[in-house]
N, CA, C and O of each residue as an XYZ file, in Angstrom:
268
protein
N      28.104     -8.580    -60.180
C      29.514     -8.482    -59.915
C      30.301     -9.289    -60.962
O      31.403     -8.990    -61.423
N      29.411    -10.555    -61.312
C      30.388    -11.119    -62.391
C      30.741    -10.258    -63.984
O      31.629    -10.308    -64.836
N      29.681     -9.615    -63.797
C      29.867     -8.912    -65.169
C      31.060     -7.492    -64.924
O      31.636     -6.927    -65.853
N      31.152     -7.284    -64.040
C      32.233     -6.121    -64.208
C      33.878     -7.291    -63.751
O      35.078     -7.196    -64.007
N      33.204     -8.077    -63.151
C      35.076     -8.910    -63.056
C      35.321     -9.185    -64.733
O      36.458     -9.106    -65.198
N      34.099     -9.528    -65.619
C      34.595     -9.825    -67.187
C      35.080     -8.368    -67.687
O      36.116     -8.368    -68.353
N      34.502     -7.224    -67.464
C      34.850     -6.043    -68.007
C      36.647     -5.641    -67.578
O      37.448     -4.931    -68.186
N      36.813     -6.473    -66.227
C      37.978     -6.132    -65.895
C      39.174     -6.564    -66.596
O      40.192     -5.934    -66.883
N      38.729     -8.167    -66.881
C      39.309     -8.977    -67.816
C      39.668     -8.721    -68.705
O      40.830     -8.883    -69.077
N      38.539     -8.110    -69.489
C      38.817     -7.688    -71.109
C      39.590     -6.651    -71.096
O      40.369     -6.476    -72.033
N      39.506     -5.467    -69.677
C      40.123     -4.131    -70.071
C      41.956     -4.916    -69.412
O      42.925     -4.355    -69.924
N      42.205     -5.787    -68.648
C      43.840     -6.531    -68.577
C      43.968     -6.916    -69.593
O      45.097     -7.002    -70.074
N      42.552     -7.387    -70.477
C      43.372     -8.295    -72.021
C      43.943     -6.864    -72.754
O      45.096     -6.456    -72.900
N      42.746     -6.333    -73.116
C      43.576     -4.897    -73.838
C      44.376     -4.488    -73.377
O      44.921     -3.918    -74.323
N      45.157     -4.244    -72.261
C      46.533     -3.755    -71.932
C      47.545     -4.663    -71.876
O      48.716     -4.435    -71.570
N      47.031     -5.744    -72.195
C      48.151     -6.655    -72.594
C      48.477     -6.894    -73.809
O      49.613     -7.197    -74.173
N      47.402     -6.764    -74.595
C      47.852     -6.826    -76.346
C      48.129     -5.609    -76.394
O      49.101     -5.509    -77.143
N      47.714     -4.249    -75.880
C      48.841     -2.918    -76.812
C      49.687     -2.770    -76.098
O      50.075     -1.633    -76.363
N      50.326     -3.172    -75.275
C      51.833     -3.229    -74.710
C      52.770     -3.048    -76.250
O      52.685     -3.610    -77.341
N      53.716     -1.918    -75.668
C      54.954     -1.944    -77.294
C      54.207     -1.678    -78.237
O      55.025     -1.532    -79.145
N      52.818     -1.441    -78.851
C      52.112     -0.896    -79.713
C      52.906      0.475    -80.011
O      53.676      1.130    -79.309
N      52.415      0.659    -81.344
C      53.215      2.447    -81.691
C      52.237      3.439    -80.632
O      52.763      4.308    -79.937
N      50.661      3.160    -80.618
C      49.685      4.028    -80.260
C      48.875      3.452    -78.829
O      47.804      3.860    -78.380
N      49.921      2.178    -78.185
C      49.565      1.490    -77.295
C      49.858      2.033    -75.728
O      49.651      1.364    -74.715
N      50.340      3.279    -75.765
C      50.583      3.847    -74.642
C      49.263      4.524    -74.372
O      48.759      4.379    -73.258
N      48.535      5.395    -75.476
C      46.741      5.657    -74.675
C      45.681      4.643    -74.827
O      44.513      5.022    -74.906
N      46.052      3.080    -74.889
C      45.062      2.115    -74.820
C      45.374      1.384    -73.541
O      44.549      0.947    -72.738
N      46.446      1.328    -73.482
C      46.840      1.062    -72.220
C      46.797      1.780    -70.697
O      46.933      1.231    -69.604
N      46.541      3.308    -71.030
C      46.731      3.785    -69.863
C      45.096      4.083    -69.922
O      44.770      4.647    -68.877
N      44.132      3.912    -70.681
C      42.678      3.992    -70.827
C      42.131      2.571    -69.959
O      41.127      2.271    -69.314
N      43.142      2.047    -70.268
C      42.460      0.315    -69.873
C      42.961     -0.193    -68.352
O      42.540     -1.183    -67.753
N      44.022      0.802    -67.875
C      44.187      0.387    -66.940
C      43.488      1.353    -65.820
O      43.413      1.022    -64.637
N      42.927      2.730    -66.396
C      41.917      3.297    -65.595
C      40.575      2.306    -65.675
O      39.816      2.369    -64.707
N      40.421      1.897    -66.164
C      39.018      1.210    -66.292
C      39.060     -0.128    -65.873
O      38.033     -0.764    -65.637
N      40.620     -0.769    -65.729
C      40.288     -2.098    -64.759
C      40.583     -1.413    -63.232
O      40.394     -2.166    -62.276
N      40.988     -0.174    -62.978
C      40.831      0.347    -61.496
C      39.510      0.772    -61.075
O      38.936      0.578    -60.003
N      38.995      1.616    -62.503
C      37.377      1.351    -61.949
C      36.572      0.366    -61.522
O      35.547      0.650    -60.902
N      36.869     -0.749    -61.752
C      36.147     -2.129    -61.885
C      36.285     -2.267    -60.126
O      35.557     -2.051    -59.157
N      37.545     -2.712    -60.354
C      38.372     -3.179    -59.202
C      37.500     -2.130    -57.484
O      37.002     -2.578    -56.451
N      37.678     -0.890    -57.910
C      37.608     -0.188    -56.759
C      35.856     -0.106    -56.252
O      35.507      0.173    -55.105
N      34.946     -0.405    -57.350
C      33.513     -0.950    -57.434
C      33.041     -2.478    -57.078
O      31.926     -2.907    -56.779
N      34.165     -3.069    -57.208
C      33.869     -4.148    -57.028
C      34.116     -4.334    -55.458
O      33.296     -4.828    -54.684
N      35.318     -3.878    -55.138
C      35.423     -3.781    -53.738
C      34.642     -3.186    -52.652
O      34.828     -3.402    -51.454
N      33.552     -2.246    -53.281
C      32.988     -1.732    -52.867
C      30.873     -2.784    -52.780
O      29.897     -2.753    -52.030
N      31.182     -3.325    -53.750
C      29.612     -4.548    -53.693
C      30.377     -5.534    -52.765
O      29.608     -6.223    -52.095
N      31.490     -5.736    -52.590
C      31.635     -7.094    -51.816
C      32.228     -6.562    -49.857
O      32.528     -7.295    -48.915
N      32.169     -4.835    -49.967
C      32.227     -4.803    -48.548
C      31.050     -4.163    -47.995
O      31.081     -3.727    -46.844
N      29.770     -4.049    -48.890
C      28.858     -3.433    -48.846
C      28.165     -1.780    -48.568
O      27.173     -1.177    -48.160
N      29.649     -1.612    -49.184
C      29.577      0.332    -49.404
C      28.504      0.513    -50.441
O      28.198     -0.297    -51.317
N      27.872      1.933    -50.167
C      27.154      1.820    -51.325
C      27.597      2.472    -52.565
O      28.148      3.562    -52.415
N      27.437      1.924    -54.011
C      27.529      2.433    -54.791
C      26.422      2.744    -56.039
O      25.735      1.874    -56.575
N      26.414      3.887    -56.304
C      25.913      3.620    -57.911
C      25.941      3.070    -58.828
O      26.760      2.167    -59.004
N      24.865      3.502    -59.917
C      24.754      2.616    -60.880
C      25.220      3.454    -62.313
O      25.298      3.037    -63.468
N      25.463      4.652    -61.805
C      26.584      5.480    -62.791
C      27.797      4.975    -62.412
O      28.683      5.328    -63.190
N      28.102      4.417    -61.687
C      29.701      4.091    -60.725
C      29.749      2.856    -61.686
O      30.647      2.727    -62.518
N      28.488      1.739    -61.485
C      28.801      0.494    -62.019
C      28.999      0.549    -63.102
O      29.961     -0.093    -63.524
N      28.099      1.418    -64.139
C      28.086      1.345    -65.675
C      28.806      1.729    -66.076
O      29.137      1.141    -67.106
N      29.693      2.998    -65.689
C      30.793      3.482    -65.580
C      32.159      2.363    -65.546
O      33.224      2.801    -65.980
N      32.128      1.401    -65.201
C      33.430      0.555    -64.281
C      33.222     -0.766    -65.540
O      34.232     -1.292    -66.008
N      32.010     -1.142    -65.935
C      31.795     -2.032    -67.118
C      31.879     -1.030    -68.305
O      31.275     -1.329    -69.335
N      32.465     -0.054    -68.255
C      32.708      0.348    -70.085
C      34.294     -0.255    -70.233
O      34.955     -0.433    -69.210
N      34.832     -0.544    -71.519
C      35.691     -1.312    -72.044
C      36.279      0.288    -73.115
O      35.522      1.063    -73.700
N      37.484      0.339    -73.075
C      38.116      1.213    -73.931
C      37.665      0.861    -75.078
O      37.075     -0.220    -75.071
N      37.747      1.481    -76.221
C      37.036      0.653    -77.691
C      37.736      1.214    -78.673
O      37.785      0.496    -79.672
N      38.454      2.517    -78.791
C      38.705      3.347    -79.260
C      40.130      4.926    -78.705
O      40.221      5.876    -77.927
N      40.855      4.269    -79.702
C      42.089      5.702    -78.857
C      41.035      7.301    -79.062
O      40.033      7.489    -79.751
N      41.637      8.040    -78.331
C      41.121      9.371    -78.283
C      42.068     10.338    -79.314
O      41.815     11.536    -79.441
């Protein structure tokens, strides 16, 4: 669990540095799907729903790259 709260981190840091970017509107809206993935997985190990491990690996990817 600690490792996807850091993935969450990093994907709030990235939407906080491309804020007002020229090309920061699809890093931002990439990063804030992916700290909801985190978030909604994480909620899910700490009420003991079950989830996958496509769900988890999925929820720890970090935007890296605009599309």
């Amino acid at each position: 669990m600690e490792r996807l709260e850091q993935a969450k981190a990093l994907d709030d840091e990235k939407w906080r540095n491309n804020l007002g970017s020229e090309d920061g509107n699809w890093v931002t809206l990439l990063c804030d799907i992916q700290a909801r993935r985190a978030t909604r997985v994480i909620k899910k190990l700490e009420t003991g729903e079950p989830v996958s491990w496509f769900e988890i690996n999925d929820a720890m990817t970090t935007p890296d790259e605009i599309p």
